[in-house]
C-alpha positions, 0 to 999 in steps of 0.5 A, a space after each residue: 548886528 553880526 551880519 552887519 559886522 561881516 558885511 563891513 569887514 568884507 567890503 573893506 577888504 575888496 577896496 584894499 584889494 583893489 587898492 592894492 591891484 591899482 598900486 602893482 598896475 602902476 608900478 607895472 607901468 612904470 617898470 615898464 616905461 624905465 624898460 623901454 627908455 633904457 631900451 630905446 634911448 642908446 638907439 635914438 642916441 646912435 641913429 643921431 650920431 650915425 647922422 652926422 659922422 662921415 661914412 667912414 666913421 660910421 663904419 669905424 663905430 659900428 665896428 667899435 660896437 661889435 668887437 667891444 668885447 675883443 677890444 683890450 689894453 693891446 689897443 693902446 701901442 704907445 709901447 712904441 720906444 724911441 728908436 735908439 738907431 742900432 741897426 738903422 743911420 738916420 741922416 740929420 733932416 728937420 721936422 716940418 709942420 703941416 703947411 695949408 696945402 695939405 689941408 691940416 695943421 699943428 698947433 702945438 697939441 690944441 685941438 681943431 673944431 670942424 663944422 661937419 653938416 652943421 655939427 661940430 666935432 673936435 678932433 684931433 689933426 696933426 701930422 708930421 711932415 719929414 723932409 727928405 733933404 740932410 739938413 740939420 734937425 732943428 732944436 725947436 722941432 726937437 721940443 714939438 710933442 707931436 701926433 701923427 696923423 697921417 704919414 707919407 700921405 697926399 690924399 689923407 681922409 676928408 669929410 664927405 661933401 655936404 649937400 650944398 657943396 658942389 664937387 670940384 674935382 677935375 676928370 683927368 683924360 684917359 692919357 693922364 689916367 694914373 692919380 687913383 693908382 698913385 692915391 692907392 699906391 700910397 695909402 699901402 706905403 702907409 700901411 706899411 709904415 704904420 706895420 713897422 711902428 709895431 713893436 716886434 710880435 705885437 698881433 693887435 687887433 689893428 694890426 691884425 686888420 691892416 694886415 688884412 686891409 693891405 693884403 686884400 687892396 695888393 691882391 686886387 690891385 695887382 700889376 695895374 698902372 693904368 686907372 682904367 684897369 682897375 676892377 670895382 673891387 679895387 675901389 671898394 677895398 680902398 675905402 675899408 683900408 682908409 678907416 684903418 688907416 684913420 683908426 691906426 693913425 689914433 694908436 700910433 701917436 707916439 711922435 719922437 719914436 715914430 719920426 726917429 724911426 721915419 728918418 731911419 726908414 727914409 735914410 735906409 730908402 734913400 741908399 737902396 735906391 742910390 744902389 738900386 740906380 748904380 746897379 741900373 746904370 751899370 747894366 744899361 752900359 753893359 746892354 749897349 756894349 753887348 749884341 742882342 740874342 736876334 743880332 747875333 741870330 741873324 749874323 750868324 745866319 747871313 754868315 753861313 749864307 754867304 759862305 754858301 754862294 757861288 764866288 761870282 754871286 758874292 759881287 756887288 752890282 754897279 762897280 763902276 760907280 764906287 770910285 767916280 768923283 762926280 757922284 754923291 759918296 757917303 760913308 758909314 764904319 760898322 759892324 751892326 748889320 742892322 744899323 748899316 741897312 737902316 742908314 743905306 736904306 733911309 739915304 737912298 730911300 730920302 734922296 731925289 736922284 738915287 742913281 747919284 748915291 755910292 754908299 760905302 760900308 765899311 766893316 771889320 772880317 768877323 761881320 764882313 760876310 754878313 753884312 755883304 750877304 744882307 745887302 746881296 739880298 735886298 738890293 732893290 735900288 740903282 744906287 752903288 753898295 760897296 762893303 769893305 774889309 778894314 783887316 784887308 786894307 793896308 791903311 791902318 798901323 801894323 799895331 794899331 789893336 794895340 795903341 787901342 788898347 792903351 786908352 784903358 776903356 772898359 768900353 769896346 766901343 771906344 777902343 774899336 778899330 771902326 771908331 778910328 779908322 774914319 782918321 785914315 778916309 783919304 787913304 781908304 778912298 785914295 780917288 775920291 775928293 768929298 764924302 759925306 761921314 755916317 754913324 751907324 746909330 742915324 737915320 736920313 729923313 732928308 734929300 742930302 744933295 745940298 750938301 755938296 754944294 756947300 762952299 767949305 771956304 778951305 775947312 777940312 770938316 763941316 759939321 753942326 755946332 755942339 757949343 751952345 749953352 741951353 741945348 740938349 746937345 751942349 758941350 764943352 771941351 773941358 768935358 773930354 780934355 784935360 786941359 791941366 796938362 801944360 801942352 794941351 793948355 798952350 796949345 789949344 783953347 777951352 772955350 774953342 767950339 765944338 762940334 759933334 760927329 755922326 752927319 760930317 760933310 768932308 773935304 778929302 782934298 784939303 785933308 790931304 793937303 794939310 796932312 791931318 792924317 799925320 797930325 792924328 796919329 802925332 795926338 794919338 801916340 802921345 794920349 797913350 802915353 799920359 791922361 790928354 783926353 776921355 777915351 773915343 773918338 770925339 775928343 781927339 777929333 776936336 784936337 785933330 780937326 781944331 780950327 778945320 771946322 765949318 758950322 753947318 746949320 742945325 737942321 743938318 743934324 739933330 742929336 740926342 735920340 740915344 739919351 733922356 734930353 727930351 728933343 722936341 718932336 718939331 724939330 726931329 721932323 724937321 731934321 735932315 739926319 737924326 742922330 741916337 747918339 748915347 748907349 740907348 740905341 734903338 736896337 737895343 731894349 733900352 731904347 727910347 721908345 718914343 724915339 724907336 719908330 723913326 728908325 723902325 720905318 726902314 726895318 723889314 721886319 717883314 723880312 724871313 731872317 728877322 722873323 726867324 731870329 724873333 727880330 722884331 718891332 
């Protein structure tokens, strides 16, 4: 009977045993099966959101996964203040909404659904568009609680394509090759501006990564301008930079500071370049009143050169022409050894009978010797050379320097001897009947033996109109006469036409007759004594020869290669005579250069004097 007992009694406790093994297996499973769905849940949750977020994003938020824990209240830099403009003006200007054609809108703080790859997300999409014209803030936009998105942005972030979209993205050609850069240039100018919404000291984590992104996007881009020179890791540091510039765009959201300070910033801008263009117009003058450094070399050197010669090798050739009617005389007053040679070189190098052509350079005694020299060494044609002395003729007024300097010109060009002295040609070239007048800043491309058939129908000039509206070369005589004063007023008309030296067809004979000379002098001495015209030559030309004038038609002559009035290549080919009339001359640095390789054709650079002076192309 005992043994009975016993035997229940342990039979018993192996099933509660196993019982008992059951019940912990089972709950083994199931801490197990909470384990791995807490486990793998997050991650079936994150790889379905890195589907269907935008590679930027997914960048963003893998980084927000990683720094979490550095991540604190520093982030949020709504600490932005209003500006309250101590140290800053800021011009009256209105506060515009996005339009549709930067892809965006404002719609008074709603939010704006999207469909990204068939998922919808919402986010936030606002900007602020300052216009940088004064105008008055409007009262409206004054109430707007806006949010910036993007600033000063024209490619801002977009979503990648979906796959059934196609890429309608024009390939520019390699000679418009500049948008990528403009695109990167931008994107830094927004980082900068999103560094100065910072409040002063803030070392953020953001911050501390657009500083970064910024600095490594400038290194890589360096001194580029040209999108076929940027290096692949330029490309790829863009792309890190437009995440921050997205995530930024998120903290600095607060609207009223931020535009103050936008108007702030535009304002300060505006004025630094109104300076930075006075600054840039002033020194553009002050190059074309100066000599350039290999100019100079090369006077200085064909100088000592002629003073070096034997007395009878400092003659020039083919004397006997310089006083003969019958040929073709042409004229230029300078003092650019240069510009002379370019001019001489270019007329007898365009006409069909060189032997016809006498050309007549008149300079001053500072560049006489140097300019003698260059034409003694490169004579290479059996047209006539003749260099002349203004200092020694007996033509010009004992005090003429003086009357000069009473035009009160800051610019020597104006109140140069040579300017005016193309007054007094009947009296340098007592024995001649026509002549044909240079400026030293032309270049022949034509045969110009035309020209003197042409019937001047008893006027003294004939010269290409600059009187029509709509051209480059338009001008009024308003521009440089003073038409308030009474005399000039009575005497002379402000709608008369004008016309522009540089190419001058000139009848000396009929100068003569009607005294012009005279006449010249009269106008001159009375524009010393009040304000009758802008100082220069032209001007007074248009006084001295009013109604002396007979129009030559425009392909004589084509004007504006000195200044930005962009003369259409056509008719520059087809010109007889170009004229770089303005301070860009084509000697100079400040030169066009689009315009320089008309006149670079008859420079021997070639030549050991300009090589040795660092004269060059």
């Amino acid at each position: 009977m005992f043994s009975k007992i016993s035997a229940d009694s342990s039979s018993r406790r192996r099933r509660k045993r196993v019982v008992m093994n059951q019940i912990r297996r089972w709950q083994r499973i199931l801490f197990l099966s909470l384990l791995s769905i807490s486990v793998l849940a997050p991650l079936v949750f994150v790889s379905n959101r890195l589907k269907t977020i935008t590679p930027v994003g997914r960048r963003e938020f893998i980084e927000e996964l990683s720094n979490f824990r550095y991540r604190t209240n520093d982030l949020r830099l709504n600490a932005v203040e209003h500006e309250d403009g101590q140290g800053l003006k800021g011009p009256r200007l209105i506060l515009y909404k996005d339009g549709e054609e930067f892809n965006s809108s404002v719609k008074d703080g709603k939010e704006k659904t999207t469909n990204i790859d068939g998922n919808n997300h919402k986010y936030r999409e606002e900007k602020v568009l300052i216009d940088s014209q004064q105008t008055t803030l409007s009262s409206d936009s004054k109430d707007q609680n806006l949010t910036v998105n993007q600033l000063a942005n024209k490619t801002e972030f977009k979503p990648p394509l979906s796959k059934g979209e196609k890429n309608t993205k024009v390939h520019q050609s390699d000679r418009a090759t500049d948008m990528k850069i403009k695109e990167i240039r931008d994107k830094i100018i927004q980082a900068k501006a999103y560094l100065n919404f910072a409040p002063p000291g803030s070392n953020s984590q953001i911050v501390k990564e657009l500083r970064t992104r910024m600095r490594e996007l400038e290194r890589a881009v360096g001194d580029v301008t040209k999108d076929k020179d940027l290096s692949k890791g330029a490309l790829r540091r863009l792309k890190p930079l437009e995440a921050t510039l997205y995530k930024a765009s998120r903290v600095f959201n607060n609207c009223p500071a931020i535009a103050t300070k936008l108007r702030a910033m535009n304002y300060n801008t505006e004025e630094l370049v109104q300076a930075q263009k006075n600054q840039a117009s002033f020194l553009m003058h002050l190059a074309a009143r100066t000599t350039p450094k290999g100019q100079h070399c090369l006077s200085m050197r064909l100088t000592s050169e002629y003073f070096a010669l034997d007395p009878e090798k400092s003659q020039m050739p083919n004397q006997e022409k310089f006083n003969d009617p019958s040929l073709n005389h042409y004229v230029v007053f300078s003092d650019n050894v240069l510009a002379s040679a370019v001019v001489a070189n270019s007329t007898i190098a365009s006409s069909k009978e060189p032997e016809k052509i006498v050309f007549h350079v008149v300079t001053d005694s500072l560049n006489y010797p140097a300019i003698s020299m260059w034409f003694l060494l490169n004579i290479q044609s059996v047209a006539a050379i003749q260099i002349l002395n203004i200092d020694d003729m007996d033509v010009l007024p004992s005090d003429y320097d003086q009357l000069l300097m009473k035009q009160n010109s800051n610019d020597p060009r104006f109140i140069s001897t040579l300017n005016h002295a193309r007054f007094y040609l009947p009296d340098i070239f007592p024995g001649l009947n026509k002549m044909v007048l240079f400026d030293h800043d032309v270049v022949v491309q034509r045969d110009l033996s035309r020209l003197w058939s042409i019937d001047m129908k008893g006027k003294v000039v004939g010269a290409v109109e600059t009187c029509k509206e709509g051209e480059p070369s338009f001008h009024l005589m308003s521009t440089f006469i003073n038409f308030s004063d009474a005399w000039v007023s009575g005497k002379f008309s402000p709608k008369a036409c004008t016309w522009a030296f540089g190419m001058n067809l000139v009848d000396l004979e009929e100068w003569r007759r009607r005294k012009l000379t005279s006449t010249y002098i009269k106008y001159f001495n009375m524009g010393t004594k009040r304000p009758l015209w802008k100082a220069g030559s032209l001007p007074i030309g248009w006084l001295t020869f009013y109604r002396q004038t007979i129009p030559l038609d425009k392909r004589w002559h084509v004007m504006g290669l000195g200044r930005e009035l962009g003369i259409k290549t056509v008719d520059i080919e087809q010109a007889a005579v170009i004229h770089y009339d303005g301070i860009m001359k084509p000697w100079l640095d400040i030169g066009i250069e689009k315009y320089k390789r008309y006149w670079n054709r008859h420079v021997p650079y070639y030549h050991s004097y300009l090589q040795q002076c660092n004269i060059h192309a």
